[in-house]
N, C-alpha and C positions, 0 to 999 in steps of 0.2 A: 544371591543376596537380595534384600530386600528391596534396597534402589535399582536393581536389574527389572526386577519384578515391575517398578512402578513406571520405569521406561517403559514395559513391555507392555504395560496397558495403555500407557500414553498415545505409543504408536498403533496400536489395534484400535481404537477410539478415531484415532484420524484415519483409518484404511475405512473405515465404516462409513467415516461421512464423506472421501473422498468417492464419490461412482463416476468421475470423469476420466477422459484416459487423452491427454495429450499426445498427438498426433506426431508421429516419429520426424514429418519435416519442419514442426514448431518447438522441439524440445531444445533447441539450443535459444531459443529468443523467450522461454517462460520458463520460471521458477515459483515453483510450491514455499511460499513463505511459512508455512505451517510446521513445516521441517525444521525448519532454522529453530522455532520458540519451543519446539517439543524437546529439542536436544539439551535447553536450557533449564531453569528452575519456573514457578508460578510468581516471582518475585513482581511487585509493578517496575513497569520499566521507564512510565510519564506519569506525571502531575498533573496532566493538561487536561483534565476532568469534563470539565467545559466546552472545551475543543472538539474532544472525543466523542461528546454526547452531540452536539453540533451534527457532526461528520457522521452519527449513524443516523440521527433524525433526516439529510440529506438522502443519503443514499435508499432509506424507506419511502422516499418521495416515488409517486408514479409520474412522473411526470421529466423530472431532474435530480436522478438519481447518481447524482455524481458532488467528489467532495474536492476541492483545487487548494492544497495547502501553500497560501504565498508567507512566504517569509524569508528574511536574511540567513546566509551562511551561519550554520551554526546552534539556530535557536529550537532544536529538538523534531522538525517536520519526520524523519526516516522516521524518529525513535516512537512517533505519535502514532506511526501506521502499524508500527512491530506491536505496539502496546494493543492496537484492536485486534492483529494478527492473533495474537495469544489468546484475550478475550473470547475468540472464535472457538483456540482451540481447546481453552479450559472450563466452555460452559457458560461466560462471564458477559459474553456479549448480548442485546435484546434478543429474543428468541426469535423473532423471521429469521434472524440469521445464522443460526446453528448447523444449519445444513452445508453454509457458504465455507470455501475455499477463497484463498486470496492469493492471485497468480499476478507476477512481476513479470510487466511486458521489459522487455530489454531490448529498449530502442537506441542503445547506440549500435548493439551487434548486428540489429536491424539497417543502422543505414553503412554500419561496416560490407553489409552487404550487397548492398544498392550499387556500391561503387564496384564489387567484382563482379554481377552477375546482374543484369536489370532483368532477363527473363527469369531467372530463378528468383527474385527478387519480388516481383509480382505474381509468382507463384503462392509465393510464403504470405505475403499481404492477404490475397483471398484466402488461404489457407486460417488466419487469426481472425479475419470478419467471418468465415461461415462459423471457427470453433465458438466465438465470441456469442455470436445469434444465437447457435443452439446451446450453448452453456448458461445463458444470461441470467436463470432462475434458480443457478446453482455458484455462482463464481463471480469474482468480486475483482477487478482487476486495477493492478496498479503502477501507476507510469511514477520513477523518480523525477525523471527531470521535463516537463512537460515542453519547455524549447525545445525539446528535438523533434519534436512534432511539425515543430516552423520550416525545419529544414530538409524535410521532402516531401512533393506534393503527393504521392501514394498512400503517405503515413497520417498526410491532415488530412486525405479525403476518410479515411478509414476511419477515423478518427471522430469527423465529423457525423459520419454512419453512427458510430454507436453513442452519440450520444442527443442525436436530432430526429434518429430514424427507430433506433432501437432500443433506445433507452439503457443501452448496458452500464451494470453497477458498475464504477469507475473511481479509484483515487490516484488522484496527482500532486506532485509537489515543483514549488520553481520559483525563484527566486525572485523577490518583491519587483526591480528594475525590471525582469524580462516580461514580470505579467501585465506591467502596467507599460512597457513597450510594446506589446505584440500581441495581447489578449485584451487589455481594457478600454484599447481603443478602437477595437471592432464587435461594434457593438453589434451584428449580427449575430457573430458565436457567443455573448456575452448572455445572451438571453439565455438562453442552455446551461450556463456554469453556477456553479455555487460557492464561491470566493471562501476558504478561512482563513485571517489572518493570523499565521503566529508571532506573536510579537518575542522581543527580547523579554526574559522574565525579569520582576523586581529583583532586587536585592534579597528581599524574606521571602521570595517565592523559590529560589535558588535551593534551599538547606531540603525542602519536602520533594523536591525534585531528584534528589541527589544522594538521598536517605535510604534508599532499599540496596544503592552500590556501595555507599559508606559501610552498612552491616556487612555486606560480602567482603569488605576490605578488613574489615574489625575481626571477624571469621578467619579467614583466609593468613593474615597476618598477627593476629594478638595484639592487635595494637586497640589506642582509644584514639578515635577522631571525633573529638566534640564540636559541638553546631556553630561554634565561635569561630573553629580554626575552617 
């Protein structure tokens, strides 16, 4: 069928630009987010225009090439990073970035680790700083919850590496309270970061945000959900 077909080009299109090959003892701590958006439609998935364009201008920085999305529970940060993830993979993003992949560090499986094994543990740390170094001009990497970084010194020193020493592309998200606990008042690592705030959206900012799921829902069900309800 037709849509077999247009998957199957989807995923040929990402094997081309993928030329990286993640390292059999870092495969349970990274995730190819490219996968997840290929499996889905081209639909937009944020509103956040603004944000978006922010956070690639950021990451084209030589200098601080990193994007730190702070915002309250809830107000879209995941779904801002899904939305450039697709960008990448449908062509849509500024072109330096066409090449880029975007790998989710999984730093809780990381310090889930820490706690059963500290040699193997430090293993796997140098093991994501050397892939980190030699990928950096290919891979874009992205931490959900950037507190967990606080909570082991192996992971801030790594951490600090890539983004003081070697500038690797980098997005993180974390929650307004803990950045302004833990990150905005040291002001040493501050020099380094690139703060987005996402704020809660207005009221009329809500219906354009919410618009490309409504269709799928209106599709999906026959039903009408008007911009009122």
């Amino acid at each position: 069928p037709l849509e077999n077909l247009k998957q199957i080009v989807k995923m040929a299109k990402s094997q081309i630009k993928a030329k990286i090959i993640i390292p059999s003892i870092l495969a349970p701590y990274l995730e190819d987010l490219s996968l997840a958006v290929l499996s889905g439609n081209n639909e937009k998935l944020s509103a956040r225009e603004e944000e978006i364009e922010k956070a690639w201008t950021f990451l084209y920085s030589n200098q601080k090439s990193n994007a730190i999305l702070v915002g309250d529970h809830g107000v879209g940060k995941t779904t801002m990073v899904m939305e450039m993830v697709q960008q990448i993979s449908f062509g849509k993003c500024p072109k330096p970035f066409l090449k880029y992949n975007v790998l989710k560090i999984n730093t809780f499986n990381l310090l889930e680790m820490a706690e059963r094994s500290e040699f193997r543990y430090k293993r796997v740390i140098e093991a994501l700083k050397e892939f980190a170094i030699t990928n950096r001009n290919c891979v874009i990497f992205y931490i959900d919850n950037l507190f967990h970084i606080k909570c082991d010194l192996e992971l801030l020193k790594a951490f600090i590496t890539f983004i003081e020493t070697y500038n690797v592309k980098l997005i993180a998200s974390i929650y307004t309270e803990d950045f302004e606990e833990y990150f905005e008042k040291d002001t040493e690592r501050m020099k380094y970061l690139n703060p987005i705030l996402i704020e809660e959206p207005d009221v009329e900012e809500i219906y354009p945000m919410l618009k490309s799921r409504i269709n799928q829902l209106q599709k999906s069900y026959g039903v009408k959900i008007s911009e009122r309800m």
